[in-house]
N, C-alpha and C positions, 0 to 999 in steps of 0.2 A: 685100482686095487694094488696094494704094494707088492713089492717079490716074498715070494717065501719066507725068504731069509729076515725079512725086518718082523713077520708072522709069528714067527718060533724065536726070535728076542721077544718079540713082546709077548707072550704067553709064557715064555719064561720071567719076563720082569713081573708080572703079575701075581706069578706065584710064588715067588721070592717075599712079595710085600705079604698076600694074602700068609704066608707062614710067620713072619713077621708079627703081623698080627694080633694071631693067637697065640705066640710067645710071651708076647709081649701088652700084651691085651687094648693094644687101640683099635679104634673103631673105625677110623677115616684115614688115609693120607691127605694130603692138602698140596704137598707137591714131595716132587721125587729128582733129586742131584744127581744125574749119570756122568761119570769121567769116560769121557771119549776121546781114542785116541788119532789123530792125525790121519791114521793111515787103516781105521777100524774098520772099513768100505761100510758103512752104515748111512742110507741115506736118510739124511734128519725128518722129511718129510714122512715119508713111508713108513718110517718108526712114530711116531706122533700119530698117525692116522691106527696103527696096528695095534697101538697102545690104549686108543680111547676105543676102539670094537673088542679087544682083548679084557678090557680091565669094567666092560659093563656087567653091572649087576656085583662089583666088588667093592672092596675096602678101599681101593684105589680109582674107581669110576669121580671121574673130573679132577683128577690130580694134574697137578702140573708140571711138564717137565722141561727141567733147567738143565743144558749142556754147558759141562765145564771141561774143555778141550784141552786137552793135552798133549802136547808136541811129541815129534815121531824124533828120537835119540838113535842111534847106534854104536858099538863098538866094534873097533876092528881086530881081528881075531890075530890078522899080522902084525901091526906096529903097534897098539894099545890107544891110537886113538880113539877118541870119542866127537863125535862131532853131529849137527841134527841130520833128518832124510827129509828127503822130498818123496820116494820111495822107497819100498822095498828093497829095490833091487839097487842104490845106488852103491858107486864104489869110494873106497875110503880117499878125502882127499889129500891124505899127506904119504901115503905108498901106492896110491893105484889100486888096491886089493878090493877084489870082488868075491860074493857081497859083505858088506855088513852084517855082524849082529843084530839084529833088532833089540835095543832095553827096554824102549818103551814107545808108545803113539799104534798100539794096535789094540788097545784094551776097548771092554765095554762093560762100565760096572757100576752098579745103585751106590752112588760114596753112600747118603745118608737121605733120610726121610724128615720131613715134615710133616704130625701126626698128631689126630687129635683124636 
């Protein structure tokens, strides 16, 4: 069973599509583009599993999903660097300054649908 956390994504990614849906009036997903970032602690396994128990009996039951990853960026708040993370917590490498901004590699979000 996965942790909670990948549970309540995927119960949220479901009802994102299921509202989608009846927006927009399709009947099926066929697959689902999530941008995930670097540093999103989202384990790809445990979301996959939470996704196909969450999404039966829906518009999205056997949709597929495609991770399209996106690197973890920061800015530093002291010198204006920008450079990528390895973490959260690293410090900028051209002053030392700890931590970084975070811009971008903690996202987790539906880009776009494939939908019939």
């Amino acid at each position: 069973m996965p942790p909670m956390h990948e549970l309540a994504l995927a119960d949220e990614m479901v009802a994102l599509i299921e509202a989608a849906a009846r927006q927009q009036g399709f009947r099926r997903a066929r697959v689902v583009r999530l941008e995930v970032g670097a540093l999103a602690c989202v384990e790809p396994q445990a979301l996959q599993w939470a996704f196909e128990a969450a999404s039966q009996g829906t518009c999205a039951e056997g949709a597929e999903l495609v991770w399209l990853r996106v690197a973890a960026k920061g800015l530093c708040p002291a010198c204006g660097q920008r450079q990528g993370l390895a973490t959260l917590y690293d410090a900028c490498m051209a002053c030392g300054h700890l931590p970084m901004q975070v811009a971008s590699g903690t996202e987790l979000r539906v880009r776009d649908l494939d939908v019939e």
